[in-house]
Backbone as CSV, one residue per row, in Angstrom:
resi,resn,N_x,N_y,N_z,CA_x,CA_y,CA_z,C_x,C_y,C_z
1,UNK,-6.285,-48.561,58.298,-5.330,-47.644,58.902,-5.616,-46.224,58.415
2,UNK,-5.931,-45.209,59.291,-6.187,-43.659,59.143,-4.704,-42.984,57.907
3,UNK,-5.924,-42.374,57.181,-4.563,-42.003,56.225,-3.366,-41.718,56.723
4,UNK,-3.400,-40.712,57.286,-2.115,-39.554,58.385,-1.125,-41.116,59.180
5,UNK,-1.637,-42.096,59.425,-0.900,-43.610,59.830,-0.006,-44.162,59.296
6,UNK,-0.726,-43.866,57.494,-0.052,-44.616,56.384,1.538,-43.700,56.122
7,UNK,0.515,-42.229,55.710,2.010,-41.350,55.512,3.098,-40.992,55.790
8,UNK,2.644,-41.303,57.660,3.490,-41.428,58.383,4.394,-42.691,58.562
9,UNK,4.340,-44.476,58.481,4.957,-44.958,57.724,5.720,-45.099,56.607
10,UNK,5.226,-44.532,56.119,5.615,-44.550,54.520,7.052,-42.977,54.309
11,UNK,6.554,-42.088,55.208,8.106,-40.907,55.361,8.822,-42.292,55.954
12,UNK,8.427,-42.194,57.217,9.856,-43.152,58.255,10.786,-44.178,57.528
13,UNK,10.080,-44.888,56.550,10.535,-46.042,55.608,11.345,-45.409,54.558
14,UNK,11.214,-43.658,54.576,11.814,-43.244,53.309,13.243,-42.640,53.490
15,UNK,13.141,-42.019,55.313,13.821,-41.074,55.480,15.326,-41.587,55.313
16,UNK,16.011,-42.851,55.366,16.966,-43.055,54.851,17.433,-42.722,53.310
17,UNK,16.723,-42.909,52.482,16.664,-42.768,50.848,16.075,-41.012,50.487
18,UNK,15.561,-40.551,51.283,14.734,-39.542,50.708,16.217,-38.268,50.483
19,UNK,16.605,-37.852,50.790,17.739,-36.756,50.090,18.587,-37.152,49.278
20,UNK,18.469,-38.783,48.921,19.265,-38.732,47.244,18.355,-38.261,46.271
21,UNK,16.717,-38.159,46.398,16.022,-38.371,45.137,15.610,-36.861,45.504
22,UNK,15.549,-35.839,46.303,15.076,-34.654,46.533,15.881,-33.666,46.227
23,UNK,15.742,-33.756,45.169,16.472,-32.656,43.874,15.291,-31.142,43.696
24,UNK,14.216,-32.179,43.593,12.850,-31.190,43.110,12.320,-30.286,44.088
25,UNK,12.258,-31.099,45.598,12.142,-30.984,46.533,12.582,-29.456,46.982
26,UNK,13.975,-29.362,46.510,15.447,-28.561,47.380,14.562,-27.266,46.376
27,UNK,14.499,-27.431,44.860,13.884,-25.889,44.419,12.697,-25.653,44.828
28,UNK,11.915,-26.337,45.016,10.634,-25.617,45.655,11.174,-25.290,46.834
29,UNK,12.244,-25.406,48.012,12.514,-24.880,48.984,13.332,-23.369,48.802
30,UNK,13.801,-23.842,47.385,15.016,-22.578,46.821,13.892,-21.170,46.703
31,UNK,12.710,-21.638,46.628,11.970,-20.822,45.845,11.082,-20.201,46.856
32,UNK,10.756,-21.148,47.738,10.389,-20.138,48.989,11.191,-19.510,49.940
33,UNK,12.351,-20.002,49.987,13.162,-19.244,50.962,13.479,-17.884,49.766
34,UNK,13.744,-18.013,48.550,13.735,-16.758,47.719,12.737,-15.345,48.169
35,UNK,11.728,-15.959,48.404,10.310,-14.832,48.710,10.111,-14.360,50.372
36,UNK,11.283,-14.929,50.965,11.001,-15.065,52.120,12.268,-14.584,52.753
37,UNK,11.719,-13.159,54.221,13.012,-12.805,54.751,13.639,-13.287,55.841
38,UNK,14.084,-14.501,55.414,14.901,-15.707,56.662,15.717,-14.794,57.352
39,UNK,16.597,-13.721,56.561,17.736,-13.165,56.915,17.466,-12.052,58.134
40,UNK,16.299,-11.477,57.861,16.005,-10.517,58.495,15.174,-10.655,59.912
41,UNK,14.990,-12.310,60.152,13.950,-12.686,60.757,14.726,-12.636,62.250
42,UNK,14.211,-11.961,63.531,14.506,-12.336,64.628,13.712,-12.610,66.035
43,UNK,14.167,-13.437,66.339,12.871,-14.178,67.411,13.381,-16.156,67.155
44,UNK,11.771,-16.541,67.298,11.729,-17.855,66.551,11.033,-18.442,65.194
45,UNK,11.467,-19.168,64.847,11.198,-19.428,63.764,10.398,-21.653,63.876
46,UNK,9.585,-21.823,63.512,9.023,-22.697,63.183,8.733,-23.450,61.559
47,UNK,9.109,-24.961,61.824,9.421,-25.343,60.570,8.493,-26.433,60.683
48,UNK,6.745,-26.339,60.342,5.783,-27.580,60.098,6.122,-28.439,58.920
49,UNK,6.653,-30.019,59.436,6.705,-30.833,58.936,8.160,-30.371,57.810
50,UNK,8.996,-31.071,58.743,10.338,-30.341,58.209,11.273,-31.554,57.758
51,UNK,10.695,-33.136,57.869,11.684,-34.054,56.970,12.663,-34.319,57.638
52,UNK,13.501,-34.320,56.792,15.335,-34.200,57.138,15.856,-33.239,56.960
53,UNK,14.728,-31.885,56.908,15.553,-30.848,56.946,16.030,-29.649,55.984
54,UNK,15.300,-30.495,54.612,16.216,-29.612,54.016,15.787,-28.151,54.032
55,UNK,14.467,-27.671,54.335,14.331,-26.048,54.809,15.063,-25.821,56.165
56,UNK,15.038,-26.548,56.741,15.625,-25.862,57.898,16.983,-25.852,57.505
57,UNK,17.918,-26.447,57.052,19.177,-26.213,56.582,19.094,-24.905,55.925
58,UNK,18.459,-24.537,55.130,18.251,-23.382,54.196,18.460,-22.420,55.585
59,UNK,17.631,-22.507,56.365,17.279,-21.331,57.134,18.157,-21.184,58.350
60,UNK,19.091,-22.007,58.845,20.211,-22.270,59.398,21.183,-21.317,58.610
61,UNK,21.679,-21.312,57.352,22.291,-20.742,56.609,22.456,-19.171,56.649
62,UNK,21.527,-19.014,56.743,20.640,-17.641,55.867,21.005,-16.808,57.651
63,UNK,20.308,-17.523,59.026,19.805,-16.624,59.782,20.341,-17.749,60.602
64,UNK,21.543,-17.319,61.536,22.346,-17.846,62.468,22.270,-17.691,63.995
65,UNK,21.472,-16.527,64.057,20.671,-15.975,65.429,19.434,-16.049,65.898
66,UNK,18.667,-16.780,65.178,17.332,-17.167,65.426,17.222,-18.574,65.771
67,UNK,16.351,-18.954,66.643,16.100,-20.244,67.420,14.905,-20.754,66.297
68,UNK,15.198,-22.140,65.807,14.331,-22.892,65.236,14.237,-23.919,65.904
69,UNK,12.587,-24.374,65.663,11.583,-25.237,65.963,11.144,-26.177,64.859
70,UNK,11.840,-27.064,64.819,11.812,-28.082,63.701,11.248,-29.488,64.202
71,UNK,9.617,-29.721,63.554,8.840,-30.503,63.744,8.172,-31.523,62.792
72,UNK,8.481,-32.779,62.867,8.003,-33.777,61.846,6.836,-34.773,62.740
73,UNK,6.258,-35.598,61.872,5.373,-36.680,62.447,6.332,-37.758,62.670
74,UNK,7.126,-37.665,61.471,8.183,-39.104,61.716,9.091,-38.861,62.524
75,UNK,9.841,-40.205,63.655,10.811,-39.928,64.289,11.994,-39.892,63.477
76,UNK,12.126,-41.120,62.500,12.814,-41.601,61.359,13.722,-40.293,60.654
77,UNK,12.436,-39.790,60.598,12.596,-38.298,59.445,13.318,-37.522,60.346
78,UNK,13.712,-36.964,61.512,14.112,-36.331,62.489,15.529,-36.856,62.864
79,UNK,15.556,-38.298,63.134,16.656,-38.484,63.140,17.768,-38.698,62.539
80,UNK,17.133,-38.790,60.756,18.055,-38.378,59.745,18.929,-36.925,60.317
81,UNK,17.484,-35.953,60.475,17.568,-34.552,60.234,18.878,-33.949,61.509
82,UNK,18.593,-34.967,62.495,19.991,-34.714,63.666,21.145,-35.411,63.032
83,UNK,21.082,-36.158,62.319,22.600,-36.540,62.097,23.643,-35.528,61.466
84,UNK,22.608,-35.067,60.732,23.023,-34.216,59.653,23.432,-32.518,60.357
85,UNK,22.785,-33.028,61.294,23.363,-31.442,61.731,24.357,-31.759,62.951
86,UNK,24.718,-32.811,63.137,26.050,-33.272,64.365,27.118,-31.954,64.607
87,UNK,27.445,-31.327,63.520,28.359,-30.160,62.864,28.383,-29.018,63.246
88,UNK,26.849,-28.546,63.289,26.465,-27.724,62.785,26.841,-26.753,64.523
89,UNK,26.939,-25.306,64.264,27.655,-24.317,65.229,25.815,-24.427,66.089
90,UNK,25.097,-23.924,65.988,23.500,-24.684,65.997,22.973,-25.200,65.606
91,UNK,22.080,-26.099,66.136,21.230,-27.001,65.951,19.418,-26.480,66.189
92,UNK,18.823,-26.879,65.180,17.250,-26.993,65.731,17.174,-27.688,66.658
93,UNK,16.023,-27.209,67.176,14.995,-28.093,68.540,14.271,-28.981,67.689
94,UNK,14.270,-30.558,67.803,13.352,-31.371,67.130,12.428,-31.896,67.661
95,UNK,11.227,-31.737,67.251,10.639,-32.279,68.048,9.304,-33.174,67.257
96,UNK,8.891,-34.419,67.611,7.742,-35.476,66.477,6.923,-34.833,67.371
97,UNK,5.890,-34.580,66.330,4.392,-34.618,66.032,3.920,-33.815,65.375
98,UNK,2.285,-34.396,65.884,1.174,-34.429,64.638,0.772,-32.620,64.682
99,UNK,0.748,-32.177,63.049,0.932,-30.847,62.854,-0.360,-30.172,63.600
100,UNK,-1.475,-31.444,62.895,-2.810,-31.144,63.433,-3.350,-30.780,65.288
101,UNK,-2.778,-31.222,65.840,-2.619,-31.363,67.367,-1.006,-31.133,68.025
102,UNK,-1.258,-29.695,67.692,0.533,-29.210,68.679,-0.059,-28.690,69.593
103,UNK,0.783,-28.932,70.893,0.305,-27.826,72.271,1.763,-26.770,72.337
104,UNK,0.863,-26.235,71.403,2.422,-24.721,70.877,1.704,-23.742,71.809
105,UNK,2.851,-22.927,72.347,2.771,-21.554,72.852,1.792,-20.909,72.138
106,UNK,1.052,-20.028,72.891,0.200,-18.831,71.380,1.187,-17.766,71.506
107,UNK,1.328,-17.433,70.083,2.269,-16.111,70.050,3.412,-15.905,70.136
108,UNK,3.640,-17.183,69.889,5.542,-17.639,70.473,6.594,-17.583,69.291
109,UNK,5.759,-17.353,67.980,7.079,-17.519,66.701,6.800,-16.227,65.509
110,UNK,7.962,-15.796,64.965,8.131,-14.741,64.403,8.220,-15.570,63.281
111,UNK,8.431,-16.006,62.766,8.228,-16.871,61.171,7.802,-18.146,61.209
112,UNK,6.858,-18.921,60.418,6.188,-20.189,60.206,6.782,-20.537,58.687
113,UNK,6.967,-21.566,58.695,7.754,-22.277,57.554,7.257,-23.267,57.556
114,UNK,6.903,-23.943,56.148,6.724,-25.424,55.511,7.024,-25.489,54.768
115,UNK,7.390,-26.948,54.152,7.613,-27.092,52.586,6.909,-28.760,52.016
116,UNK,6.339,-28.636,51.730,5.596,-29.793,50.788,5.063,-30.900,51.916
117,UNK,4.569,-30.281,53.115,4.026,-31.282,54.191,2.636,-30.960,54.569
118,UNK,2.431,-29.711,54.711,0.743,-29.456,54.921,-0.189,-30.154,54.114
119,UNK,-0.101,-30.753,52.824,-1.275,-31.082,52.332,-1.702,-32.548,52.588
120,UNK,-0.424,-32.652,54.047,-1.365,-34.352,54.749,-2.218,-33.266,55.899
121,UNK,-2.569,-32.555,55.903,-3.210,-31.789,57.335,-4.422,-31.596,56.730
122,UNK,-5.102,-31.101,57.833,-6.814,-30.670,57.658,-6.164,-29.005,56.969
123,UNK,-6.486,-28.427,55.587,-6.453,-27.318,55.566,-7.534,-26.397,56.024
124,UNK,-8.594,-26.804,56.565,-9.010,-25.715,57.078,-8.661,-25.294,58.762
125,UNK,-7.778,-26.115,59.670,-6.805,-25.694,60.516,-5.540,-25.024,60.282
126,UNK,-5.180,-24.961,59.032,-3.898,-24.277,58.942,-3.619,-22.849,59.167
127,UNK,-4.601,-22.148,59.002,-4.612,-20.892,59.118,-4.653,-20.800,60.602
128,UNK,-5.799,-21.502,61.470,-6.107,-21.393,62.511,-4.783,-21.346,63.404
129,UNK,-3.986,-22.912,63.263,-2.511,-22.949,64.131,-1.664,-21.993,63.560
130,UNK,-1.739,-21.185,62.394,-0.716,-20.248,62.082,-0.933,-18.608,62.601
131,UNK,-2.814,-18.558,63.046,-3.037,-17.633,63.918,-2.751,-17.836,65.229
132,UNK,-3.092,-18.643,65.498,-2.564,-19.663,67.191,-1.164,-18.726,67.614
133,UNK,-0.426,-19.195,66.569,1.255,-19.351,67.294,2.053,-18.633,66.648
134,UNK,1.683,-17.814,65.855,2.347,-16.479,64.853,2.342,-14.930,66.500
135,UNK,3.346,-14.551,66.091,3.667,-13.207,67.164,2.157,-12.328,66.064
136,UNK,2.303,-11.369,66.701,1.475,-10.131,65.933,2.865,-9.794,65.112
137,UNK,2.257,-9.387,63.858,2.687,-9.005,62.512,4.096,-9.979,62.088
138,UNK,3.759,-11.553,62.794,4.843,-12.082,62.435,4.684,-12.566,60.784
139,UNK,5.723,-13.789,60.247,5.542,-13.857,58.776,5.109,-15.091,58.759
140,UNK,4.478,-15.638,57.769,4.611,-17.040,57.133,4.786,-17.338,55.946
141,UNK,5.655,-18.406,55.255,6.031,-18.577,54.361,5.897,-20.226,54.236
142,UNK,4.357,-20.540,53.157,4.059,-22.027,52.804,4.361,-22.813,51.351
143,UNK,4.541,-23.611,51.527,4.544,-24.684,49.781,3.836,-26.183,50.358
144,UNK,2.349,-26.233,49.273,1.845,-27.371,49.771,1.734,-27.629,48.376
145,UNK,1.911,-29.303,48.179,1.342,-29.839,47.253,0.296,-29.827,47.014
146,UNK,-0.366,-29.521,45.904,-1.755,-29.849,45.607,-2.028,-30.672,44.320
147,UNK,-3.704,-30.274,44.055,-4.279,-31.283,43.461,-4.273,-31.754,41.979
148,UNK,-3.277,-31.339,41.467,-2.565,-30.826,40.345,-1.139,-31.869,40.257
149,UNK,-0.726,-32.652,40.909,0.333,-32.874,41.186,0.224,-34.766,40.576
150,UNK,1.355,-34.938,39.795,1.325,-36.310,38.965,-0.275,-36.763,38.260
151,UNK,-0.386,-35.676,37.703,-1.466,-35.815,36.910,-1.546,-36.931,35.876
152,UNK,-0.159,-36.979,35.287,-0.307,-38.123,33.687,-0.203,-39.464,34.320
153,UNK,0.679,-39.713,35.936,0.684,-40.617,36.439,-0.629,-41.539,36.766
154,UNK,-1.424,-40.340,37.055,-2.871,-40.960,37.826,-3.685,-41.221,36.695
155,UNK,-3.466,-40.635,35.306,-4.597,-40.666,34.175,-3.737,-42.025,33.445
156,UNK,-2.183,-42.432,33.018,-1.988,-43.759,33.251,-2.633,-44.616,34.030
157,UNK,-2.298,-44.701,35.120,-2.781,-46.036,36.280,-4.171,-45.858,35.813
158,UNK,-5.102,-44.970,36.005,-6.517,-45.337,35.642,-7.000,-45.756,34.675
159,UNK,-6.041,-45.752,33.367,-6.649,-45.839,31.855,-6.107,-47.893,32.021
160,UNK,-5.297,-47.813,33.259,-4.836,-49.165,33.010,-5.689,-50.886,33.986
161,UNK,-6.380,-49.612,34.715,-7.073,-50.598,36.129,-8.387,-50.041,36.210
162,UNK,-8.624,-49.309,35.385,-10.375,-48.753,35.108,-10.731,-48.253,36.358
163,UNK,-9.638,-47.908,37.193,-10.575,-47.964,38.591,-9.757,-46.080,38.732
164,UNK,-11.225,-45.260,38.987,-10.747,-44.187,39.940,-9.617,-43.933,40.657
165,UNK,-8.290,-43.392,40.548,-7.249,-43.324,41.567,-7.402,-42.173,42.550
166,UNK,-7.469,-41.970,44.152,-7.920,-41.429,45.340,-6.891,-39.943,45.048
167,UNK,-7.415,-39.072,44.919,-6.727,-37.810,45.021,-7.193,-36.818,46.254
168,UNK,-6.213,-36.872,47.323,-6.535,-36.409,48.631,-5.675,-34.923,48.226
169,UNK,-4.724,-34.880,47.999,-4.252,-33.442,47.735,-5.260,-32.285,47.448
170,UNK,-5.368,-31.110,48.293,-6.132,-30.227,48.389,-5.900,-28.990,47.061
171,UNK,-6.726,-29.121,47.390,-7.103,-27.583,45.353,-6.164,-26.180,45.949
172,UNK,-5.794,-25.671,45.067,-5.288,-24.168,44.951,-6.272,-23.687,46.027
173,UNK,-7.522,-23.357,44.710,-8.858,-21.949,45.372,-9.021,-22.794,46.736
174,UNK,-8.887,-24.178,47.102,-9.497,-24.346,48.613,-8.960,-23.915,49.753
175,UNK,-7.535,-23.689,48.974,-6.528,-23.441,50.057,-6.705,-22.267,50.045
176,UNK,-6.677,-21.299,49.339,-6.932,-19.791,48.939,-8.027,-19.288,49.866
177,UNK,-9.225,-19.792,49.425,-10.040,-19.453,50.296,-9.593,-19.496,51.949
178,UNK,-9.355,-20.688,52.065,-9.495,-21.226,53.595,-8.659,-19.816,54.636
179,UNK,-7.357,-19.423,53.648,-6.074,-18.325,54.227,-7.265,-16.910,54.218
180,UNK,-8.167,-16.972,53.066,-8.686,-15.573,52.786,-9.763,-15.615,54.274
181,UNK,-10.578,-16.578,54.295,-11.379,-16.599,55.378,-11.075,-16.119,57.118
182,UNK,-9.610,-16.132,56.746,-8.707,-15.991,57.968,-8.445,-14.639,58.534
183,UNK,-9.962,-13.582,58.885,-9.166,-11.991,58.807,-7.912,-11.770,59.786
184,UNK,-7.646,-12.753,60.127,-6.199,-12.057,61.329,-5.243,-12.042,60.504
185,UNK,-5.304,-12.818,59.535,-4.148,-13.431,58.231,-4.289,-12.354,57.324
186,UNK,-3.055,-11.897,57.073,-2.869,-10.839,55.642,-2.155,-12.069,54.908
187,UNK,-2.517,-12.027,53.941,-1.910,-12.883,52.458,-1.298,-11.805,51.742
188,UNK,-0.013,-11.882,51.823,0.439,-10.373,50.404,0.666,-11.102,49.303
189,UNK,0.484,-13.010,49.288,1.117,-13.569,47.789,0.037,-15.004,47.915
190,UNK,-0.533,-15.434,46.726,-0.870,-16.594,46.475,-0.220,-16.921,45.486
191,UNK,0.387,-18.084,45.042,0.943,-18.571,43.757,1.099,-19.750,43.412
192,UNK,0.628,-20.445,42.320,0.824,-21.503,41.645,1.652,-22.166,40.876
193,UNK,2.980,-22.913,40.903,3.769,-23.010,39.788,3.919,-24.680,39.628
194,UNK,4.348,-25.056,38.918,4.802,-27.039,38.659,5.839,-26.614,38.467
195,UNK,6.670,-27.802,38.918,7.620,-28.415,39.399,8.367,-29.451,38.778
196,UNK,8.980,-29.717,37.520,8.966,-30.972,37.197,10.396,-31.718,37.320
197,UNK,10.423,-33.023,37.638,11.250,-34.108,37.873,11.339,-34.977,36.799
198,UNK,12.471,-34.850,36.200,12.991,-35.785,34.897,14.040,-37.131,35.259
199,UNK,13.645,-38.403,34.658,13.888,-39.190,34.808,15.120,-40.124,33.609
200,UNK,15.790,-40.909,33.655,16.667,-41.288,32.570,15.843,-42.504,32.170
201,UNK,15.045,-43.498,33.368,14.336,-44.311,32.907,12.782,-44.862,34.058
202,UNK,11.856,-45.239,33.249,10.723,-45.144,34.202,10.745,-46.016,35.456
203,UNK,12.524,-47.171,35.654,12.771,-47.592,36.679,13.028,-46.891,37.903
204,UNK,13.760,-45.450,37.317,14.077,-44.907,38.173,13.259,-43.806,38.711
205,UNK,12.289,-43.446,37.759,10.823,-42.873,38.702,10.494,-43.498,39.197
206,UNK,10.170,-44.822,39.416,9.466,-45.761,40.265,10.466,-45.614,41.575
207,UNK,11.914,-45.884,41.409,12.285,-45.728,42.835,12.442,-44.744,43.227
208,UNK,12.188,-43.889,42.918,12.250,-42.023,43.394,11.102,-41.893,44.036
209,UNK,9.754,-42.406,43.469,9.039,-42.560,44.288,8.263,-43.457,45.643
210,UNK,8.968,-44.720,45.318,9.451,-45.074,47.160,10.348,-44.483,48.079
211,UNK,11.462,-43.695,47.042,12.192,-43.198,48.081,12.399,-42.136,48.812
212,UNK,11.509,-41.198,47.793,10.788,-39.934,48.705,9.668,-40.392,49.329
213,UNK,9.096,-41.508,49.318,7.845,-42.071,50.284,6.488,-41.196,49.893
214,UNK,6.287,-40.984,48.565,4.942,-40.305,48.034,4.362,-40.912,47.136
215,UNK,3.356,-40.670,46.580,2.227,-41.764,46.225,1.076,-41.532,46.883
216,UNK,0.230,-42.878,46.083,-1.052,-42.681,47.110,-0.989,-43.287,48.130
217,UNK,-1.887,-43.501,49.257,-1.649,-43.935,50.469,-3.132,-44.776,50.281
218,UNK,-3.551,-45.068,49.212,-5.306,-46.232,50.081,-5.110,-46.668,48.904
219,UNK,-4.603,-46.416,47.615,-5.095,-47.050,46.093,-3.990,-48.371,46.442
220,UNK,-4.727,-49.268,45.992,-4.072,-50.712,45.896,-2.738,-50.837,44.966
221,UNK,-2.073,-51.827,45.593,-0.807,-52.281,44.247,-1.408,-52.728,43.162
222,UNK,-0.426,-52.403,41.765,-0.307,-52.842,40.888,-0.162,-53.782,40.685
223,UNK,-0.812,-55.284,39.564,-0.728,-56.306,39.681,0.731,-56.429,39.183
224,UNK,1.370,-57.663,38.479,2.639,-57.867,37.761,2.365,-56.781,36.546
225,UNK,1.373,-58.077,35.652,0.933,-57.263,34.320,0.226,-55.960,34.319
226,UNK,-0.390,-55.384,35.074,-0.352,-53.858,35.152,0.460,-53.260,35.173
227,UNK,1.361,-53.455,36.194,2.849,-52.626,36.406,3.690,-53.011,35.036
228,UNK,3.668,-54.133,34.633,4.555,-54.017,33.351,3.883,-53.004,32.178
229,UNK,2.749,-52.632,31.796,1.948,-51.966,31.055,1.901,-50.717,31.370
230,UNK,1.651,-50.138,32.681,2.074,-48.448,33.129,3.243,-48.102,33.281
231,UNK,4.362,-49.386,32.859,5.577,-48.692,32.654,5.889,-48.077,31.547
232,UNK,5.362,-49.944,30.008,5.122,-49.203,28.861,4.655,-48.144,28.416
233,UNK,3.376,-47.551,28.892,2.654,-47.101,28.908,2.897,-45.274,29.508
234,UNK,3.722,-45.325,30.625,3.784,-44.029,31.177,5.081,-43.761,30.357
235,UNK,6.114,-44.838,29.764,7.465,-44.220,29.267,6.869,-43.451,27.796
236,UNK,5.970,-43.631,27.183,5.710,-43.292,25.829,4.859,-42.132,25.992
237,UNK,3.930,-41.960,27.152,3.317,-40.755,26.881,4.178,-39.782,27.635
238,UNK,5.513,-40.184,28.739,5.792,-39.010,28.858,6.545,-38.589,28.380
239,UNK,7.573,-39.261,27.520,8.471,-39.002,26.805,8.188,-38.303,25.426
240,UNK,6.339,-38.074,25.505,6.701,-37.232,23.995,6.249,-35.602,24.263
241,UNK,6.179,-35.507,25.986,6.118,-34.260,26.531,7.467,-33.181,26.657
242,UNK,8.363,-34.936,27.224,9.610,-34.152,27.414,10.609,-35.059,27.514
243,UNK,10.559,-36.003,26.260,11.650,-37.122,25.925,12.170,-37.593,26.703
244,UNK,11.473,-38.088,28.013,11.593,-38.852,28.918,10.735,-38.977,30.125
245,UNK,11.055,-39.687,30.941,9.787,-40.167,32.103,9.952,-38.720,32.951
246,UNK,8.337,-38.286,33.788,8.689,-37.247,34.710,8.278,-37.449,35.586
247,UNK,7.738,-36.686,36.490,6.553,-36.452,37.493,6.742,-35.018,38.189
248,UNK,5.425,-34.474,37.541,4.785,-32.961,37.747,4.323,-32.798,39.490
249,UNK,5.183,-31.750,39.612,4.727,-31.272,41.472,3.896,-30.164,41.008
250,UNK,2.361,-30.263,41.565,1.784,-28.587,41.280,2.000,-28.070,42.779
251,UNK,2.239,-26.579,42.743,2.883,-26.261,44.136,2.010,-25.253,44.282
252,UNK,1.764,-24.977,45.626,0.755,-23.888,46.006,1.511,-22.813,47.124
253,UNK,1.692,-21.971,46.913,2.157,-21.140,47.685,1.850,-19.941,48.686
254,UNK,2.250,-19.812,49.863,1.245,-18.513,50.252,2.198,-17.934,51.433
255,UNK,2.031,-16.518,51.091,2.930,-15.383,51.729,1.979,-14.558,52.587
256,UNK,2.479,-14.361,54.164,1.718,-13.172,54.612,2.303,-12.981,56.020
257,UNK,1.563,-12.042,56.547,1.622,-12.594,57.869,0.328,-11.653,58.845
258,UNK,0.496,-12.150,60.145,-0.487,-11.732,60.944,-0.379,-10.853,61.475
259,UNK,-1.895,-9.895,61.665,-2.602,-8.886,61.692,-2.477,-8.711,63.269
């Protein structure tokens, strides 16, 4: 099954559970809508790979006169994201699909928004669909996970199954480059920060991470006795980082807009 198959299972299966455990989630959103002028924004606004929402809620908030375009792969994830707005004085336009293959207007949106979904995409299209469908001198405002991200997790599991664990998450500089290569694209910000998620016990990292539906998507299950050993095993080394279980988001960020 094509990775982008798996991930996309694996949100849909989550989107019921995924906004109890997206605590971490909500500040990396806190933190780009911080750098970012939602308020000032008028036209449309586009939200790649938007979940249940919680940026677009942000941006609902903030900017009450602008038409958003709120787009996931999952239906699952979407139809959380309508329930939740039953209420609401507006609503986004929702609409599933694949980020990689939109038949978007060219030139049709005054702000581009993501939050922790691009780094299932080809990054060297991202720039391209954000030149595509950005107005002239419109904005964009990104947060992708990268390759930096549950580091002690993956150096556990490997020290425990000898086997290589698959790290598809894309690098800082690749992403850097790919935006710099982009002359229609002005970048006024690149930035790097982690993210971290604290746990009371390594049961409950384990279900935080089915229930945000992240992980790897091709590395095999854990046997019994493995999984009993990377529990031992991950509660002791992370707890003498930060006296208890975590898991590190490295976040990649990028501000600009088009030329």
């Amino acid at each position: 099954m094509p990775l982008k198959n798996k991930v996309k299972k694996r949100f849909s299966k989550a989107a019921s559970t995924y906004d109890k455990y997206a605590d971490t989630h909500r500040q990396i959103v806190s933190y780009l809508i911080s750098k970012t002028a939602v308020h000032t924004t008028k036209g449309n606004i586009l939200d790649l790979g938007s979940g249940t929402g919680l940026l677009t809620e942000q941006i609902q908030n903030l900017n009450i006169s602008s038409d958003i375009l709120s787009l996931d792969l999952s239906f699952e994830m979407l139809s959380t994201q309508k329930e939740k707005n039953l209420s609401a004085k507006k609503v986004p336009l929702l609409i599933q699909g694949d980020i990689d293959n939109l038949p978007l207007i060219e030139n049709s949106f005054d702000l581009i928004v993501s939050s922790t979904a691009l780094q299932w995409s080809d990054i060297n299209y991202i720039p391209e669909l954000i030149t595509n469908t950005l107005k002239k001198n419109g904005q964009f405002s990104l947060a992708i996970i990268s390759s930096g991200t549950f580091k002690l997790l993956r150096e556990v599991k490997q020290d425990i199954t000898g086997e290589i664990t698959n790290n598809f998450l894309p690098h800082f500089q690749s992403l850097k480059e790919s935006f710099l290569n982009k002359k229609s694209l002005n970048i006024t910000s690149s930035e790097r920060h982690t993210f971290i998620a604290t746990y009371k016990t390594i049961d409950e990292l384990i279900t935080a991470i089915s229930s945000l539906g992240i992980g790897e998507s091709n590395d095999r299950k854990l046997t019994d006795s493995e999984l009993k050993k990377f529990k031992k095993n991950y509660q002791e080394m992370s707890s003498k980082k930060y006296g208890c279980p975590y898991l590190d988001y490295e976040v990649s960020f990028f501000f600009g807009n088009k030329i």
